[in-house]
N, C-alpha and C positions, 0 to 999 in steps of 0.2 A: 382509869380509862375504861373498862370492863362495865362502868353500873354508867359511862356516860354513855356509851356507844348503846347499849341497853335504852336505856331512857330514850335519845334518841331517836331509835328504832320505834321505840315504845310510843313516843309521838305521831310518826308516823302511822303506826296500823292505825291509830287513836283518829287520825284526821278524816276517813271517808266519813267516820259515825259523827265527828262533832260536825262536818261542812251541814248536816239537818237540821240544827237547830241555829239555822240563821238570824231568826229571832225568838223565840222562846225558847227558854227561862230570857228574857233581858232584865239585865239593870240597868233603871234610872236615874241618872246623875242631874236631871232638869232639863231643862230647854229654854231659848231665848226665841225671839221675832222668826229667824232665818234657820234656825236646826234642834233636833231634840239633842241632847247628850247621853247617848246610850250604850250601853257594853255588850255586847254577846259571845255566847261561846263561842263561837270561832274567831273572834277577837284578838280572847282570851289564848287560843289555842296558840294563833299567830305569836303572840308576845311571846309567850314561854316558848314554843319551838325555836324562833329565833337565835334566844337568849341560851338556850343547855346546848344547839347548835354552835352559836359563835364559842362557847365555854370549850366545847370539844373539838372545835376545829382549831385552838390554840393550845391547846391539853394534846392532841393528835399531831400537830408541827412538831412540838417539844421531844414527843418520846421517840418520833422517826427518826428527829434531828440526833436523838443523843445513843440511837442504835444502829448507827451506820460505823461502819469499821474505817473506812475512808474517809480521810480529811479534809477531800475535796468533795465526800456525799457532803457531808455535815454543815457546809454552807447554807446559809438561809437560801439562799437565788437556788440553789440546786434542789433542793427541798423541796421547793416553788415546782422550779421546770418541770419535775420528777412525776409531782403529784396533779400538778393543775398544768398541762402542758397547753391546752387547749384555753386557756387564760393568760398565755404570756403573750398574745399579741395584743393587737388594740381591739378587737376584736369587742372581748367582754368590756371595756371602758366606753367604748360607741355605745354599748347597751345602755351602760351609766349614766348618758347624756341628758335621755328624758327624765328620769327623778331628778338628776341635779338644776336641770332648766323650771321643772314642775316646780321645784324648792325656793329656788330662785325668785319667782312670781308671788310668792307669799310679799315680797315687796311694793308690787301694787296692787292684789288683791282688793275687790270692791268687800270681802270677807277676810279680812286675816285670820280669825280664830277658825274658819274653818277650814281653811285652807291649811293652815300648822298640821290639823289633825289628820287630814286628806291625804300630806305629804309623809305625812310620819307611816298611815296606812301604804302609801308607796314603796316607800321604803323598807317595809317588813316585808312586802310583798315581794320586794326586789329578791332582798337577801335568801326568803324562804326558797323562792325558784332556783338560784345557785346552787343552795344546797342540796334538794332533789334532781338537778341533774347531774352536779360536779362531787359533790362530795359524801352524797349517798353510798355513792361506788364503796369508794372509798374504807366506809367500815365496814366492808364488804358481809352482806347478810347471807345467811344460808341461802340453802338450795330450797328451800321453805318457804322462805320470806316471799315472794310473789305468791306462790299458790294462797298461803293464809292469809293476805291484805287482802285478791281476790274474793275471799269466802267471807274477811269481816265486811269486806263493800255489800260483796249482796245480800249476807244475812242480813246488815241493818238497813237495805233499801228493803227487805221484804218487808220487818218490820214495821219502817213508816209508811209502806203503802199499806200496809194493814190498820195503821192507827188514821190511814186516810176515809178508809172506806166505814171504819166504824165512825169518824167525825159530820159522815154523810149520813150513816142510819141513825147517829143517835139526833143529829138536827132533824130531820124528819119526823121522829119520834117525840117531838118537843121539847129538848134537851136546851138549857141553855147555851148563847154562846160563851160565855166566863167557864163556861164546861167544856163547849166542845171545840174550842180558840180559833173558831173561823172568825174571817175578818167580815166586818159588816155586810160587804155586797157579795158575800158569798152563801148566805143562807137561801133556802129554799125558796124567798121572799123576792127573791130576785128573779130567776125565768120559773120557780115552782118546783125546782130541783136544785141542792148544793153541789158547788164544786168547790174540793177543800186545798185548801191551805199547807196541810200541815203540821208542821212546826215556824213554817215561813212568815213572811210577811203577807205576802200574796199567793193567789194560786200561781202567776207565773214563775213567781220565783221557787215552787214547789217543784212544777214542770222544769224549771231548768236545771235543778236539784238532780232529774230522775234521766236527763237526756245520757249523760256518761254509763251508769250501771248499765240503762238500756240497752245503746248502743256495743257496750265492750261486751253484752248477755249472746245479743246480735252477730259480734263478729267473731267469738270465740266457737258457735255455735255452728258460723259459715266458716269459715279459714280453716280451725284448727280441727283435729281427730282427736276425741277421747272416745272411754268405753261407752256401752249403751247406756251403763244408770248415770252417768254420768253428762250425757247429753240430755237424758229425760229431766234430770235438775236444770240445766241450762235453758231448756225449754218452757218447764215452769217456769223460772224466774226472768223470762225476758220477756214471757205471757202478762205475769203478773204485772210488769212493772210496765211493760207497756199497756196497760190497760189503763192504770193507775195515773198514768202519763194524759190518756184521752180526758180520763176522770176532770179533770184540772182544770179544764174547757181553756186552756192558755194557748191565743193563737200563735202569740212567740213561740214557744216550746213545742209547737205542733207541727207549725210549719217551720221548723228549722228541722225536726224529727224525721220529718216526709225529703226535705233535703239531703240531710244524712244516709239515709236509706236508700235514695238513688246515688249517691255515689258510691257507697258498699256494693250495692247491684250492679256497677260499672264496672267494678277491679273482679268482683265475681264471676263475670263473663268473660272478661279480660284472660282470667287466670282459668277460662274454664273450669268452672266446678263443678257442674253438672247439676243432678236433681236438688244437691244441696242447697241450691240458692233459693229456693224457691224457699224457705223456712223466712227468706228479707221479705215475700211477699204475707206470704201465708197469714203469718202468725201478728203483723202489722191491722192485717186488713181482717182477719175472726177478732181480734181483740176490741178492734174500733168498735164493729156490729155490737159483739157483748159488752162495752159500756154502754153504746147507745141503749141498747134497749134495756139495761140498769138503769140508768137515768129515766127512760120511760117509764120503769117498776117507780123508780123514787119520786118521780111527779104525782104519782097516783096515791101514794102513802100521804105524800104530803101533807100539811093541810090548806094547800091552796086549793083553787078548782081544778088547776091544769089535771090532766087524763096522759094516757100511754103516746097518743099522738102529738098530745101539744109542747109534752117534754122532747120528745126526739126530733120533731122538726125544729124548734127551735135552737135546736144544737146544731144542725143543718144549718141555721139560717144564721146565727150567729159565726159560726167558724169560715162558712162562704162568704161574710162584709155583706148579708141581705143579697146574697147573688142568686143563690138555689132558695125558691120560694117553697115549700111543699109544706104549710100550715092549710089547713080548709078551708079560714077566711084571711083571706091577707090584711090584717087589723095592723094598726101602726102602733106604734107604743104606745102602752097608755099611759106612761109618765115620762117626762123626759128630766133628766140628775141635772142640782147646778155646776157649774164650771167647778164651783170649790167639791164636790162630792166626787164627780170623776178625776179629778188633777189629786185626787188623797185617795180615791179607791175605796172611800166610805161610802155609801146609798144608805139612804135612809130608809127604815126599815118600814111596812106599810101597818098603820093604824090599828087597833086589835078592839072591838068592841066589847065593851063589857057590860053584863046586867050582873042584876042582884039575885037572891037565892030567897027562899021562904023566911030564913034565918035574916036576912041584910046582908049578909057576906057579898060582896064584889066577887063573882067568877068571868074567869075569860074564855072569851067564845073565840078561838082562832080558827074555825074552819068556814067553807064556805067563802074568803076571801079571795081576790083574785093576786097574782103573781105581780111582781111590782113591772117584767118589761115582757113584751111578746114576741119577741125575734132581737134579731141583731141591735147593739148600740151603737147608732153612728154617732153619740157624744163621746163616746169613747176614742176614735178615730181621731175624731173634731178637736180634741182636749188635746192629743199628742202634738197635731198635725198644729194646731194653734202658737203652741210652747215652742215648738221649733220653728217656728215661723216669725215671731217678738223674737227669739235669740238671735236666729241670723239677721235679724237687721239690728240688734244691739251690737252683733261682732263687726258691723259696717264700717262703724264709728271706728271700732280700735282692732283693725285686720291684721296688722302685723303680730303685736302681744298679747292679745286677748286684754279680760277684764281679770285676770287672774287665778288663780286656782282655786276651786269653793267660789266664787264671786259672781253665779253664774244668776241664781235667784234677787239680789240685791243688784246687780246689775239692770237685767230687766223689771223690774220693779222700779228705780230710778228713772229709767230711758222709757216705760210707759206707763204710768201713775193712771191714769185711768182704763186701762186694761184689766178686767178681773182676774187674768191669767197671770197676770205678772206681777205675784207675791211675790216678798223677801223669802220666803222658805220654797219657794218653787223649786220644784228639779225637772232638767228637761229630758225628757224621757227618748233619750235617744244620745249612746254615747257618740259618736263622732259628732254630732252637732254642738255638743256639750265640751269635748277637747275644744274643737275652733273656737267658741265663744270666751272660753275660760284662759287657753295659751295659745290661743292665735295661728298664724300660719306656721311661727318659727314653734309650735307644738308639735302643729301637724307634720310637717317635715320631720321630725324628732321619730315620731311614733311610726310614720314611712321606714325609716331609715332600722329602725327595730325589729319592725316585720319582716322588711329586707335581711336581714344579716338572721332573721330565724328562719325564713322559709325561703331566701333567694336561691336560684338555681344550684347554687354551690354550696347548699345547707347540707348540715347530714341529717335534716329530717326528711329529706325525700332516698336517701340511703337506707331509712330504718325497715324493719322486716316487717312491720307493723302500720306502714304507711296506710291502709286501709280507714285503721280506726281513729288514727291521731288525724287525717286529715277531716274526714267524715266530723268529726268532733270539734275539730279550730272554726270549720266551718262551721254548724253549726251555734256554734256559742257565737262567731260574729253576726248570726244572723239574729239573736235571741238579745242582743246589743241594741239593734235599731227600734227596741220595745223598752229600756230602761237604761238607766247609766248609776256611777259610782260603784266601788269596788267593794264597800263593806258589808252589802248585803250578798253578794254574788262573788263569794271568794273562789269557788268552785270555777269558774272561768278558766282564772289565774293560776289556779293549782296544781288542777285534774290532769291538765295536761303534762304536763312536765314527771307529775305523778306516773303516772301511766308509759311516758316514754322512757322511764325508766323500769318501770313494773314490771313488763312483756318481756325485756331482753334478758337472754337466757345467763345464767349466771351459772356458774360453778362451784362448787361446796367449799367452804373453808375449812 
């Protein structure tokens, strides 16, 4: 029992460092028409925590069961009550309802294979949350265990904001990308400065990666009192990582950040805290400036033409949707992406001229070209706004059950064959539009009814001492939702939270 509860544990600190590599290292299993087949660490991490979890929560029944002196402890139902009391109602089987319904749907899925897998991802997801908040307790960890999960979270958020900022100089530098694993429309080719990735798929999904450290850097730094070197660490690393966060240029993760931080600055005032609060403004708003004008440095390094001005307006102009114009000529794009380039997040990188040397030799001349866009992408907008636009009129046809689980791309794809948007592999980038289309209304009710019984008035997540940060944070992750869907890249949604609501609460030594 001793090396399971270890392991266990041992999973757990393991989880804030594996949720960064959401896609790199991946392994490729292949891919058909409608999805790739791919593994990542966190996948990985999911299966086996599950699996040494459910091993130990049946190994942990066993030895309770058979160290009670009383014969009426040593009943299974008393065991139950004893230990999961907050699970004998119906309470946690209403939770049940939406995996079992999701599951269910693989029955007329316009996708079964991927829907099987979708579901299976549900379900790991289910069971992982149970266990970080019901039976975490349980193996009851030291008076340690939060302080040190805390220190491996931000140690290894420093670190991948550190391997972020080097993925930005050494692309500047000429570094390839199979070097430095930006994804295509993130190299400097793009506004003439990079915004990285990562270990991610995307920058956004980097950015949403980095909103929890932030935020929890944020709130430990307003609520709580430690000593002064101890708040000076806090301070770096909620500088750092919110710098690193701007770095990302992801409007998702930016403005759901800007949301968070005014509801931290509500309960701050609320709770009067004084000068303290002003660290939600401060340290938000010096950080922005000093990415901005790093991005200005890295446009200038580049080897595009862009200069100090035409990188930082254009992060102005981009993160405003073309609203705050302050470029010196108001130029329009000079290229505009196909449907398939922005609906994949690949841009085609711009042309690279080459001559010959005395020798014959092919050299490449990459300087002196211009940047592939000059302000904001409204294809970008247009691509999202498009995809959810063909789904909700695909969910017309079948509004009660959807087209099934996974069945969301092949669905619209069917229903409009001459739409460029509406491949078999399409994903619609925006979860709630993507539940309705896929489970319908009797979904949406389901996933109603789940939020309800987590956060309805009579939750004890508005009891917790911590309400600040777990709300600031549900919030923004639903708002970081309406920019991507599907759980396998963005397990951190799902996790963090339930993590963390257990994290903060003070615990006692065993």
């Amino acid at each position: 029992m001793k090396f399971l509860r270890r392991l266990c544990l041992g999973l757990v600190y393991a989880l804030p460092v594996i949720l960064f590599f959401s896609y790199y290292p991946i392994i490729s299993l292949g891919k058909d028409t409608t999805m790739n087949f791919e593994l990542s660490l966190p996948l990985i991490w999911l299966v086996v925590f599950d699996l040494v979890a459910f091993i130990t929560l049946i190994v942990f029944g066993v030895s309770q069961q058979s160290s009670r002196i009383k014969a009426e402890e040593s009943r299974p139902s008393r065991f139950w009550a004893k230990n999961f009391g907050n699970l004998t109602d119906r309470k946690f089987f209403l939770f049940a309802l939406f995996p079992l319904y999701a599951t269910l749907s693989i029955f007329w899925s316009a996708n079964p294979l991927r829907a099987v897998l979708t579901a299976g991802i549900i379900w790991l997801l289910f069971f992982a949350v149970f266990v970080l908040i019901y039976f975490l307790p349980l193996l009851k960890p030291t008076k340690h265990f939060s302080h040190n999960l805390i220190a491996a979270l931000f140690v290894s958020t420093a670190l991948i904001c550190l391997f972020c900022w080097l993925q930005c100089l050494f692309d500047v530098l000429g570094a390839s990308r199979e070097n430095t694993l930006l994804c295509l429309g993130c190299t400097s080719w793009t506004f003439g400065f990079p915004h990285p990735s990562g270990f991610a798929i995307e920058p956004q999904y980097m950015g949403n990666l980095l909103l929890a450290p932030t935020l929890l850097a944020l709130y430990l730094l307003t609520f709580r009192t430690y000593p002064r070197r101890q708040r000076c660490w806090l301070v770096a690393f909620a500088s750092f990582f919110s710098a690193t966060l701007f770095l990302t240029l992801s409007r998702g993760a930016i403005y759901a950040f800007a949301i968070a931080l005014a509801i931290l600055l509500v309960f701050a005032f609320v709770r009067q805290l004084g000068k303290i609060k002003l660290c939600l403004i401060v340290i938000p708003v010096a950080t922005f400036l000093f990415t901005l004008a790093a991005q200005g440095v890295l446009a200038v390094i580049s080897p595009t033409t862009d200069n100090f001005c035409s990188g930082t307006t254009k992060v102005i102009h981009q993160l405003s949707l073309g609203i705050i114009d302050l470029r010196p000529q108001a130029n329009t794009m000079l290229e505009t992406p196909s449907l398939e380039e922005e609906s994949t997040g690949n841009l085609t990188e711009k042309p690279v001229e080459n001559s010959q040397d005395t020798n014959g030799n092919i050299a490449t001349d990459q300087s002196g070209l211009e940047s592939k866009f000059d302000g904001y992408i409204p294809a970008s907008t247009n691509v999202r706004l498009g995809l959810s636009g063909v789904g909700l009129q695909t969910w017309l046809k079948n509004p009660l059950f959807g087209v099934g689980l996974g069945g969301a791309g092949v669905a619209i794809s069917r229903a409009f064959p001459e739409n460029n948007l509406a491949q078999p592999n399409a994903i619609i980038q925006n979860e709630p539009i993507s539940l309705l289309l896929e489970l319908g209304l009797v979904g949406i009710g389901l996933v109603i009814l789940a939020l309800w019984l987590a956060f309805g008035s009579r939750s004890e997540f508005w009891q917790n001492p911590d309400l600040p940060l777990l709300l600031a944070l549900v919030i923004a992750y639903a708002i970081t939702l309406q920019f991507f869907s599907g759980p396998a890249n963005a397990l951190q949604i799902y996790l963090m939270p339930p993590l963390l609501y257990r994290l903060l609460e003070k615990r006692k030594s065993n």
